[in-house]
C-alpha positions as CSV (number, residue, x, y, z in Angstrom):
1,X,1.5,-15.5,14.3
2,X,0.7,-13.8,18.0
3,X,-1.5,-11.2,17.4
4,X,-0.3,-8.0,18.4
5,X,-2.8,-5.0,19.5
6,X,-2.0,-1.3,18.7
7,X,-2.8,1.1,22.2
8,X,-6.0,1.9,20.8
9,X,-7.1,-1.5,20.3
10,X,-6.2,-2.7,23.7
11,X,-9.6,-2.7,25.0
12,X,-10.3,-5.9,22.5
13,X,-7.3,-7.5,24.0
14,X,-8.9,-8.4,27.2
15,X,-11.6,-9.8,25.6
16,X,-10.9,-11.9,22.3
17,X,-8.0,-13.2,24.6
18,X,-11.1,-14.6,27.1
19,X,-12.7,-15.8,24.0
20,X,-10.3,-18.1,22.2
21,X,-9.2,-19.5,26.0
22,X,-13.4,-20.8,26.1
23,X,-12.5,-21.9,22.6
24,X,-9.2,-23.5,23.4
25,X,-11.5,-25.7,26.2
26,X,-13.7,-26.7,23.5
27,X,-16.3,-24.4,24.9
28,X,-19.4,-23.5,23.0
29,X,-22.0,-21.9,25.0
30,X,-24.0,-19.1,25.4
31,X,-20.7,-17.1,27.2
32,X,-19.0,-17.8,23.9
33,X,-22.2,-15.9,21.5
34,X,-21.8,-13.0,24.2
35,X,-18.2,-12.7,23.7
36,X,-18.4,-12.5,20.0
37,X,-21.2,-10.5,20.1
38,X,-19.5,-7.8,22.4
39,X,-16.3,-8.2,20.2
40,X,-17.9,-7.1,17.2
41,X,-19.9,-4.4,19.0
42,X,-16.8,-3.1,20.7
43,X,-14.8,-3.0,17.1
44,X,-17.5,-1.0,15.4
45,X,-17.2,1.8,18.4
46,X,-13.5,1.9,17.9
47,X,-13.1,1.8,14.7
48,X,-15.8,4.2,13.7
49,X,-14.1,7.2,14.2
50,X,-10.1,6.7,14.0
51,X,-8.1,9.8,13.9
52,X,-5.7,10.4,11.9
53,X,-2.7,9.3,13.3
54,X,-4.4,6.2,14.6
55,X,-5.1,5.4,10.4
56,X,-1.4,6.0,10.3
57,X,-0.5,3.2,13.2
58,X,-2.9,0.7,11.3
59,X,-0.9,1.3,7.8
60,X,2.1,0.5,9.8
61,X,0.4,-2.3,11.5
62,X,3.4,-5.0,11.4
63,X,0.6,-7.6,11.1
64,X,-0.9,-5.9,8.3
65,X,-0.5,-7.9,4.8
66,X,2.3,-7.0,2.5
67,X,2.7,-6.9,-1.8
68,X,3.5,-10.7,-1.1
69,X,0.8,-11.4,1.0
70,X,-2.2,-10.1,-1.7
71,X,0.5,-11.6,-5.1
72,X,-0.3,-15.3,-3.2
73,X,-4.0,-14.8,-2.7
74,X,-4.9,-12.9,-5.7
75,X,-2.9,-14.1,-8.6
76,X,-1.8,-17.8,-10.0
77,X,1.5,-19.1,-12.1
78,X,3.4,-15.7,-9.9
79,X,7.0,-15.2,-11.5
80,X,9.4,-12.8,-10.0
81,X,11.6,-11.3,-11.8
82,X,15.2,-10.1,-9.9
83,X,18.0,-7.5,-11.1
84,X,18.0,-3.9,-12.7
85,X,20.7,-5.4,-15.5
86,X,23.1,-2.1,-13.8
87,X,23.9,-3.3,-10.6
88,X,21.5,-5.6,-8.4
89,X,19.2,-7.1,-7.2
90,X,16.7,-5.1,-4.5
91,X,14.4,-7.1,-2.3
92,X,12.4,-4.3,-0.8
93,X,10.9,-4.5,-4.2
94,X,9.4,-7.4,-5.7
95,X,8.1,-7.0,-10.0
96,X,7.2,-10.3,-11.9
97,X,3.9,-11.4,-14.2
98,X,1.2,-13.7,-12.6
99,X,-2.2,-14.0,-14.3
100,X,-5.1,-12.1,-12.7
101,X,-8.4,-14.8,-13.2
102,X,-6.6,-16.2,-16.2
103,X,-5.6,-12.8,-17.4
104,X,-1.9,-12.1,-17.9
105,X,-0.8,-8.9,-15.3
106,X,2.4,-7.2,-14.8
107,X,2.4,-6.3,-10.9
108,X,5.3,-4.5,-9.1
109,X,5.3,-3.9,-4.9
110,X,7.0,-2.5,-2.3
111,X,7.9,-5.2,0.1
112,X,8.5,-5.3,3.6
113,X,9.6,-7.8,6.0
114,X,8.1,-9.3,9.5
115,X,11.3,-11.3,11.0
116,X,14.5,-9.0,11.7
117,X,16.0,-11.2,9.2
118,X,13.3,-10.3,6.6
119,X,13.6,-6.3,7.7
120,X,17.1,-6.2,7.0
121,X,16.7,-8.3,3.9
122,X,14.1,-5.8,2.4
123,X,16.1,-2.7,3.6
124,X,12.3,-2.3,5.5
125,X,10.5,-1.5,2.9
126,X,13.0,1.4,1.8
127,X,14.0,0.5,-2.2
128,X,17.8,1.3,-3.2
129,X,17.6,3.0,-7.0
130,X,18.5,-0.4,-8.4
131,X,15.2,-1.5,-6.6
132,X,13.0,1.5,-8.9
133,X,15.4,0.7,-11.9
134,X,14.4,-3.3,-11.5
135,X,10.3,-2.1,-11.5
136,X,11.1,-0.2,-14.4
137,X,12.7,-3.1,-16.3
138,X,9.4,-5.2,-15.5
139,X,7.0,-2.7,-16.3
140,X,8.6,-1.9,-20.0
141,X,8.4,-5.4,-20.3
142,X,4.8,-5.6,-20.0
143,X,4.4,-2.8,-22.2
144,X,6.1,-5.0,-25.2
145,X,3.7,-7.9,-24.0
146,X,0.3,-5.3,-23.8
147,X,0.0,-6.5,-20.5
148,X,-2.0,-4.0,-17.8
149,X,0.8,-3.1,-14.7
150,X,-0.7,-3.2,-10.9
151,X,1.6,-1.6,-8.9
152,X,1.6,-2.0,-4.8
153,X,2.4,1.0,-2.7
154,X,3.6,0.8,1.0
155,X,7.1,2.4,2.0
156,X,8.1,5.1,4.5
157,X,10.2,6.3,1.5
158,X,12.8,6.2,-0.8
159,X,16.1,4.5,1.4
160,X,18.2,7.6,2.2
161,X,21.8,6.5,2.6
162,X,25.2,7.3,1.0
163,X,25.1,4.4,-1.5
164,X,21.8,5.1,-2.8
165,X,22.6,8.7,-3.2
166,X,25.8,8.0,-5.2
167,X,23.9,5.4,-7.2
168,X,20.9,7.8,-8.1
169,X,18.3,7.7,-5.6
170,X,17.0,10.8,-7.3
171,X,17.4,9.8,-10.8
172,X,16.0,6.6,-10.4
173,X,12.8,7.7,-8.9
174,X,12.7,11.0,-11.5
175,X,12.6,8.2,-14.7
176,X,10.1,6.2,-13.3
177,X,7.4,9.0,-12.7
178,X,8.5,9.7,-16.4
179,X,8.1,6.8,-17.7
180,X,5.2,5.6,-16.2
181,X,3.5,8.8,-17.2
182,X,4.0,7.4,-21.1
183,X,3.6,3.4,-20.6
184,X,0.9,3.1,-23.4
185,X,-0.8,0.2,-21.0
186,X,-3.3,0.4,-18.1
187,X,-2.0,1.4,-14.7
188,X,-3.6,0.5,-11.8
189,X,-1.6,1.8,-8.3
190,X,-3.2,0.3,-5.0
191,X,-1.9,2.1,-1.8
192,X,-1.6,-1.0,0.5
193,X,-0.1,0.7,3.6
194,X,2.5,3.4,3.7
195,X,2.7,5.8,1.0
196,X,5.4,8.1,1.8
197,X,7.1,10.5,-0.2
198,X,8.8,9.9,-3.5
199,X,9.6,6.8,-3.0
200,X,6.2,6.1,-3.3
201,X,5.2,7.9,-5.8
202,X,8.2,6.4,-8.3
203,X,4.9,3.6,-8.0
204,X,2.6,5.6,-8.1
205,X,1.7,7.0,-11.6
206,X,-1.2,5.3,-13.0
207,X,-4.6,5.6,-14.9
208,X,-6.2,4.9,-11.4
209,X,-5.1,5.2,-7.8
210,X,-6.5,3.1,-5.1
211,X,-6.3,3.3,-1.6
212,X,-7.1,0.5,1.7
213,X,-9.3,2.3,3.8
214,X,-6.5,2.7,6.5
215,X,-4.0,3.7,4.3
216,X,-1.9,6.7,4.2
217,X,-0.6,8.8,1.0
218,X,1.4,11.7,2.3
219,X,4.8,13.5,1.1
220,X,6.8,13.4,4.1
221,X,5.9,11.2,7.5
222,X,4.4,12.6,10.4
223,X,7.5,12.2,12.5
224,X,9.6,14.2,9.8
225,X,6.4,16.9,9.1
226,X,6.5,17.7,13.0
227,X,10.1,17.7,13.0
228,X,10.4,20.2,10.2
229,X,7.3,22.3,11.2
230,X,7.9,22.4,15.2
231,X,11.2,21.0,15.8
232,X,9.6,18.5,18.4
233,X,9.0,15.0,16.4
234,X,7.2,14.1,19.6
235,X,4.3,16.0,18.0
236,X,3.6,13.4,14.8
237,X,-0.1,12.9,15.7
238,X,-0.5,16.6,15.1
239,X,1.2,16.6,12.0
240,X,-1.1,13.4,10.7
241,X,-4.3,15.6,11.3
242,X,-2.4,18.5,9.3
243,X,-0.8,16.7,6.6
244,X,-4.6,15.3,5.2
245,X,-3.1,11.6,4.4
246,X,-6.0,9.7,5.1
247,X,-7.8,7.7,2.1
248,X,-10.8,10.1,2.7
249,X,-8.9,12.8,2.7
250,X,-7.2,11.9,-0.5
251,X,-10.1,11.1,-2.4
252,X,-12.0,14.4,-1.1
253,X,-8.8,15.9,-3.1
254,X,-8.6,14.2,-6.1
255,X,-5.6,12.4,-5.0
256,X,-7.3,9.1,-5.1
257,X,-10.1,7.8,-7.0
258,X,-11.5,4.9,-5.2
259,X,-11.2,3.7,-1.1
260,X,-11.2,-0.1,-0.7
261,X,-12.7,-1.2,2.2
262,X,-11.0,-3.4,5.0
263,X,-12.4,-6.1,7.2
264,X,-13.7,-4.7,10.7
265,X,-10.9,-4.0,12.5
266,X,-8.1,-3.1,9.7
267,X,-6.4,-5.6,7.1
268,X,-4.4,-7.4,9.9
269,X,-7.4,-9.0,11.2
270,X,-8.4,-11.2,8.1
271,X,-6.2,-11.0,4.9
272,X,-7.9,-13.2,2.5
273,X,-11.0,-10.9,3.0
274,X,-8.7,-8.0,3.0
275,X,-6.9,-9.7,-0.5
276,X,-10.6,-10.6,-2.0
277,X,-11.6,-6.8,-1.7
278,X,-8.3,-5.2,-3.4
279,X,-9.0,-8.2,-6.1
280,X,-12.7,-7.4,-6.7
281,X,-11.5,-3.6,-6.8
282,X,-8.5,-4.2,-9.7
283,X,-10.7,-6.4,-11.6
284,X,-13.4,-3.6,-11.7
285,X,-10.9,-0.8,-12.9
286,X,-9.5,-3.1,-15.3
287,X,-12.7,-3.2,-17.0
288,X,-13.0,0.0,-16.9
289,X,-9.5,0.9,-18.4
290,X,-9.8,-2.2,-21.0
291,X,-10.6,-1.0,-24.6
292,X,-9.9,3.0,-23.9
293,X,-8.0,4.2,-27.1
294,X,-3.9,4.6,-26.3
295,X,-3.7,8.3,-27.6
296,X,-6.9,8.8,-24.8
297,X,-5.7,6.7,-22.0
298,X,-2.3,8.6,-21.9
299,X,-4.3,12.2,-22.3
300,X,-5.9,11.2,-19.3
301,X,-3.1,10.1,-17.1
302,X,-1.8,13.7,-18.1
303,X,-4.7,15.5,-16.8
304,X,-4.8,13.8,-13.9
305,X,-1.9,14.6,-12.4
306,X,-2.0,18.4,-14.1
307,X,-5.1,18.7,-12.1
308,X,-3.7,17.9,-8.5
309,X,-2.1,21.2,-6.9
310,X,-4.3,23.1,-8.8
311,X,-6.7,25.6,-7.0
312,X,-9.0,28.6,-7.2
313,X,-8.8,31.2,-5.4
């Protein structure tokens, strides 16, 4: 896959582009130490401070790994599971049961695609109701098996159009956030990319939230915020800073309880480090949800979410 570099990034362009041509010769010398030396200086200075919106172009990063992507590197014996039993099958979700270091996991995902076939295919990322209804099946499933859901977040949002409306969009997102609020199992939600809006948040109800690093959580895009605030969508960097979507920003509210980190650079630039950290990070907060009591563990799921909106004056 060509690697493609965001406007921000293309001062490393120039240079890991000089690097893997000295490579490509077989060249090993002291020009080559330089190079990767200056590379990795170069990515600490622009990556050390990202503002908002530029968090918000790395979520969207089309190189960036998607729910498949982290299913093949962090589970074995993965079986997906297709249809809502009402009236399809949606790919821009994907729901099955793979086994999480020998342990038996239920793990649902937004999915997006990279070809223009696989776009189309997935709807972009953008679930149908029957997609929500098909996660729902799956996770009631592994409630009858005892078996701890993981639940993969990255979509711009719910998929808007006429069909979806007149097959429930709203519905279909409304029973999952309350159903998932009363699965008597573990829930662990790990904000991969995009998080936007409900459609989102239909994932999103769980004992823990985590969140990449350069992930965003928000309840509308940018590009729709400015164009509701100003009328000018042109202004969606402004809105980023407004709209407080960043993981740090989320976790400073309560939104979030943990940040993953992601290689130097974002999760495009390695995924099996990127996939061994969000691993490392579910197995923790599986231990940490394994043995709570099932009255408890639902009590506080409901506090948690009781708590965010609320303030003092």
């Amino acid at each position: 896959m060509e690697k493609e570099y965001l406007d921000f990034e293309k001062p490393l362009q120039e240079l890991e582009e000089k690097l893997r041509d000295l490579l490509d010769l077989g060249i090993e010398d002291k020009r080559v130490l330089e190079l990767k030396e200056n590379i990795i200086k170069l990515k600490q200075k622009i990556y050390a401070n990202l503002t908002p919106w530029q968090r918000v172009l790395l979520a969207r990063h089309p190189s960036r790994p998607y729910t498949l992507d982290y299913i093949l590197r962090i589970t074995e014996d993965f079986i997906e599971l297709a249809g809502d039993r009402r009236y399809g099958n949606d790919k821009a979700i994907v729901a099955g049961f793979g086994k999480l270091e020998g342990e038996r996991v239920c793990i649902c995902g937004h999915q997006k695609g990279r070809t223009t076939k696989e776009k189309l295919e997935r709807n972009f990322g953008m679930p149908h109701p029957e997609g929500y209804r098909k996660a729902l099946r799956v996770m009631r499933l592994a409630e009858k098996f005892n078996l701890p859901i993981i639940t993969f977040i990255d979509t711009p949002g719910a998929f808007p159009g006429v069909g979806a409306e007149e097959r429930g969009q709203a519905e279909a997102i409304a029973q999952n956030l309350f159903t998932m609020g009363q699965l008597t199992v573990p829930i662990i939600c790990v904000v991969i990319g995009e998080g936007g809006s409900g459609g989102a948040l239909a994932l999103g109800v769980g004992d823990r939230i985590l969140a990449l690093e350069n992930a965003i959580y928000s309840v509308i895009s940018p590009e729709g915020c400015a164009s509701i605030l100003w009328r000018d969508g042109s202004k969606a960097a402004e809105a980023a800073a407004v709209l407080k979507m960043t993981a740090a920003e989320l976790q400073r509210f309560g939104i979030i309880d943990e940040i993953i980190p992601e290689p130097l650079g974002g999760a495009h630039q390695d995924w099996d480090e990127a996939a061994s950290l969000v691993k490392e990070a579910i197995k923790r907060n599986l231990a940490l949800l394994r043995g709570i009591p099932e009255e408890r563990l639902l009590a506080q799921r409901r506090e948690k979410f009781a708590r965010m909106g609320v303030f003092k004056e």
